[in-house]
N, C-alpha and C positions, 0 to 999 in steps of 0.2 A: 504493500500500500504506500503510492507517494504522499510525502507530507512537506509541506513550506512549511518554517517558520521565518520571521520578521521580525526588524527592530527598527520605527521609527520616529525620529525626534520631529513633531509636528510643528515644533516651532508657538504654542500655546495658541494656534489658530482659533480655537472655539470662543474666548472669549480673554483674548487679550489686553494687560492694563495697558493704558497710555507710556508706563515708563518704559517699557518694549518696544515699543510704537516708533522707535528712531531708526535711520537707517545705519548712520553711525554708533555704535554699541558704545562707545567710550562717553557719551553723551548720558546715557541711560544710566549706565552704571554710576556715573556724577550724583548724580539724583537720587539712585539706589542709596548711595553713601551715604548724601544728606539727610535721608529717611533713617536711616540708621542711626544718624548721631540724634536725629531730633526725637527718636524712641528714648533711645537711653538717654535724655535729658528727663524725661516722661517717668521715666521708672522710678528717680529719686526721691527721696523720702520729701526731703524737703524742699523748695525752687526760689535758688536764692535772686535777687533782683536783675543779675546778668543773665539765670535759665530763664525768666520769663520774657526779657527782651528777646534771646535771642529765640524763644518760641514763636514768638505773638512775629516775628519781624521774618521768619523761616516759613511761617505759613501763609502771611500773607501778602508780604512784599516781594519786590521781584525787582528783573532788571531787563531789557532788550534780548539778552544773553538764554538762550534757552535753558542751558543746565544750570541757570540761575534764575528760573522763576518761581513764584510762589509755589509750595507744595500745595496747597489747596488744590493744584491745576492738575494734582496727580493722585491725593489721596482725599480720604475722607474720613474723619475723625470720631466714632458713635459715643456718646457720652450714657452708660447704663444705666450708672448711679453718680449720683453729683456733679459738680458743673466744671467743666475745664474753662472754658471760656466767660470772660464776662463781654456782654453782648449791650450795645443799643441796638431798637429794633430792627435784630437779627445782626446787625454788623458785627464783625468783631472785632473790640476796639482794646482787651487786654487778657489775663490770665485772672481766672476769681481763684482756684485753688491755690493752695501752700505748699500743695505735694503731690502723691499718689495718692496717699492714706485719704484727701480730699472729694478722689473722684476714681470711677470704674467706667472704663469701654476699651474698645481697641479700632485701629487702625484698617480699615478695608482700603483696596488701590479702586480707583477708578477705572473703568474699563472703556477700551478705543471702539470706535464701528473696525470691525472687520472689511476685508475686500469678500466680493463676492466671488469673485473671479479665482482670489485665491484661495476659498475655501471650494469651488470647484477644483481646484489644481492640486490641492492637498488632496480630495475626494479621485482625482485622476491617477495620482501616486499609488495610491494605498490597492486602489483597481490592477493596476497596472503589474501589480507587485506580486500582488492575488496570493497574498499568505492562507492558510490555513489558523496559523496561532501568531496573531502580533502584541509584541508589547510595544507600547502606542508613549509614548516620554511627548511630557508637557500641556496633559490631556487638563481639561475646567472640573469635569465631575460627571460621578455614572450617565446622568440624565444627558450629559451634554454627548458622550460618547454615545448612548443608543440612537439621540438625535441625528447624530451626524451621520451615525449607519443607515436612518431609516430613510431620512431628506438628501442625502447626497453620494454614501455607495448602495441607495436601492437593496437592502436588508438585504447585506453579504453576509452581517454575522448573525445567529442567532446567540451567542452571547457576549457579553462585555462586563467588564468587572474591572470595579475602581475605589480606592479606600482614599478616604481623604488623610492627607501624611502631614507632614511637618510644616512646609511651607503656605506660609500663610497669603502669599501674593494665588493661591489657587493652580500652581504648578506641580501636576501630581503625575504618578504613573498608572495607567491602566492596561488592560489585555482585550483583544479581541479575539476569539476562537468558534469556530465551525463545532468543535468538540465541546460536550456536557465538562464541568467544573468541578471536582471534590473538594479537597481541600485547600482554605484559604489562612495562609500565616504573616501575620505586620509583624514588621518592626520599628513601623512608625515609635514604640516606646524606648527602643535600645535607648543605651546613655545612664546619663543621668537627668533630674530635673530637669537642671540647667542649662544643659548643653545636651541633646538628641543627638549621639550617632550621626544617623543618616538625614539628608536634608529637607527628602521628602520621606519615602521608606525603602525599602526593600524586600516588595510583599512576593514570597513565595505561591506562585499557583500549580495546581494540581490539575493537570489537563488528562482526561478519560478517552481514548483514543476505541474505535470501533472495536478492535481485537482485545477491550482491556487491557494494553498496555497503558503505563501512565510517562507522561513526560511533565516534569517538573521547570516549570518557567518563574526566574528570579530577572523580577523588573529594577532598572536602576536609573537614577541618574544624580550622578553626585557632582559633589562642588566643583563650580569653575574656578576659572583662570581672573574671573571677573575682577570686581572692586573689593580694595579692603588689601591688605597685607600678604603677598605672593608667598611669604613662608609659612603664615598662618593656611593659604588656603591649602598648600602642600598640607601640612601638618595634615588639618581635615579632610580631603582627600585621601589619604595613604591610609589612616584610621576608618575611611569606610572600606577601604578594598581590604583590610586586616578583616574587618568584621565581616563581609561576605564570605571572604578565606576561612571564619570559622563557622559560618553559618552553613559553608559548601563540605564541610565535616561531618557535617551529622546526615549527610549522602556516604553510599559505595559509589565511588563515582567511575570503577571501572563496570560498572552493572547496573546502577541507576541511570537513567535517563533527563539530564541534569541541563538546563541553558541559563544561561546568565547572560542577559539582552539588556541593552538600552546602550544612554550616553554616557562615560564615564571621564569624560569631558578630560581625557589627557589622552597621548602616545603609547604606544605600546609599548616602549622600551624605557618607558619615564621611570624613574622612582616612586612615586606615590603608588601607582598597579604594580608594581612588581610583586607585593603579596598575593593577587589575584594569578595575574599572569602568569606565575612563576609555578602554579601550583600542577601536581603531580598529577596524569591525565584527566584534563583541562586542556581544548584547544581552539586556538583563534580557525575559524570556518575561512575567515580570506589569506591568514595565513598559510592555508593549505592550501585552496585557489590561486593565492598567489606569492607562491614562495621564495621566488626571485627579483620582485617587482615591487615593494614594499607600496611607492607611490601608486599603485594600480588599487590601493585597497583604502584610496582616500575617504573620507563621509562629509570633509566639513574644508571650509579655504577663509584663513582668515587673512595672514600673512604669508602664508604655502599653505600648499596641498598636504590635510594632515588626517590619520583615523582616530578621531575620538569615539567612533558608534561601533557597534559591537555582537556578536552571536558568538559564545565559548559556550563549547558542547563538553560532556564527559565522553569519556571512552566510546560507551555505546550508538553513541550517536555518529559519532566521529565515524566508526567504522560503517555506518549505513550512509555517510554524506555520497551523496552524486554529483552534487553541484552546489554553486553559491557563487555571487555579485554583487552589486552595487546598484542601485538604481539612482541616477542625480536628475534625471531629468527636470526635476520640480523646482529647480535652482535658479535663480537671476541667474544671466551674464555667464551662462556654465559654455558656452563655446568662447565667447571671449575671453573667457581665464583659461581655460584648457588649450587655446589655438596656440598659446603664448610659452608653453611647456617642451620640451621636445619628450621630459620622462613621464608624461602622462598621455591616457587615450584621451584624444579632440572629442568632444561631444557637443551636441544642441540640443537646447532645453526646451522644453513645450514651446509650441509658438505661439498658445497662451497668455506664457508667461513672458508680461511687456516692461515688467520695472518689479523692484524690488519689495513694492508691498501686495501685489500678486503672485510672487515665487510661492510656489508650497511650502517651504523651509528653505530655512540656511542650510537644511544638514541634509543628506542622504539617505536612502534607505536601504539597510543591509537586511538581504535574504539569503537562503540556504536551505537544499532540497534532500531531504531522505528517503529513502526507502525502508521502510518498515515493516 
């Protein structure tokens, strides 16, 4: 029996915030930052005269400079219990609390309109790819994945399955599969408190295959390269591929039927996956595809042609692989970055896709074909 599986980063199409929303990513991430400091300004116990200027002046002042305008224009502040804001009617003209202890809500992002075009072109990938089991990186939430199944690839799956994880901006991982479901394991809780492990999760599924075979699908996508401290994000990084590496322990992984899919937003030979990578059979599916051609097994082009996207099979899968690729079609500008390469294949992307906020993704989507 042949089987596809898939792993692809949608790029958070279904209902993406506006700090996404840039074409330059170093723009966004600016903004991410600021959102960051203006939390943990929020969390202190106390707000001395400098944290509530610099609140009241962060949320609603601005400048010409996009990664310097008001956050208002990006999030949205719910006040549960007590009042953060002191308000004339409705403006907000300073801070009434003294602290935390003063006041209870949390932070939602604001969310962009989507293209239409490119949630057809995302919906054109995913066809095109024609998995049987995809883990789906970047998905809004279950409703929004069956939506998208039923409005735009015309009910390919009968099931999907999505746990809401860590990240709070609504960037989570989910699975599509032709195949019934057994069991479902988070680790949305690893960690501790304060600090979660994983950024969204790393929820284990249990896919029921016609002959009762099971095939175990670990969805991923762990920290980037983004904003914030490149040793820190290494740090947390390397600490979730540690913790897959012992989560993929508690498999026989020369007998279980074992995939570890998603983005794991580094290179293959980086130090932060080396604990994953490195581990005893465990095999990259394009590294077998393409064992002498490293650049042939790209998913994503920021600065070069790099693989952060990913399908690592166990043993048994391994030895039933027949096949597996890349699909980038869904990409901006993927012939004019590829024409420019001599060590990559030239490729052209939908003729769809006319600019960069209609690409399906930045990223590519990696399949792999079994016989089982």
């Amino acid at each position: 029996m042949p089987i596809r599986i898939a792993s692809f980063n949608v790029e958070n199409l279904f209902a993406r915030p506006k700090v996404f929303n840039f074409r330059d990513k170093s723009v966004g991430d600016t903004i991410l930052k600021r959102i960051d400091d203006f939390q943990n300004i929020l969390k202190k116990r106390e707000y001395t005269a400098a944290n509530k200027n610099k609140l009241l002046k962060e949320f609603t002042e601005g400048t010409s400079r996009t990664e310097s305008a008001p956050l208002k224009d990006f999030i949205v502040i719910r006040e549960d219990r007590g009042k953060l804001w002191k308000r004339n009617r409705q403006k907000i003209i300073g801070i009434k609390a003294g602290g935390i202890g003063d006041w209870d809500g949390s932070i939602d992002f604001k969310k962009a309109k989507f293209s239409e075009i490119g949630r057809k072109n995302t919906g054109k990938v995913v066809r095109a790819v024609n998995a049987d089991i995809a883990c789906i990186v970047e998905a809004d939430n279950r409703p929004s994945l069956k939506k998208f199944d039923t409005d735009v690839l015309r009910s390919k799956y009968r099931y999907e399955m999505l746990l809401d994880g860590n990240d709070q901006r609504g960037i989570d991982v989910g699975l599509y599969s032709r195949f019934p479901l057994g069991g479902i394991w988070t680790h949305m809780f690893d960690g501790s408190q304060r600090s979660k492990t994983f950024s969204r999760d790393c929820p284990e599924y249990e896919v029921i295959l016609p002959n009762s075979d099971r095939i175990f699908v670990l969805c991923n996508h762990l920290k980037s390269k983004g904003y914030g401290d490149a040793a820190a994000n290494n740090r947390r990084r390397k600490g979730q591929a540690e913790a897959i590496r012992n989560i993929l322990k508690g498999y026989d992984l020369r007998n279980d039927m074992v995939v570890v899919a998603g983005d794991l937003n580094d290179t293959p030979n980086s130090a932060p996956l080396k604990p994953v990578m490195d581990m005893r059979y465990l095999y990259d599916v394009l590294e077998i595809k393409f064992p002498k051609n490293p650049k042939h097994r790209w998913t994503y082009h920021y600065r070069d042609f790099e693989q952060i996207d990913y399908l690592l099979v166990s043993r048994p899968l391994r030895d039933r692989l027949t096949d597996a690729g890349v699909y980038r079609k869904g990409m901006y500008r993927l012939h004019a970055l590829t024409s420019k390469d001599d060590d990559v294949i030239t490729e052209r992307e939908l003729s769809s896709v006319t600019h960069w906020t209609n690409g399906a993704s930045d990223h590519a989507a990696v399949w792999a074909d079994f016989e089982i």
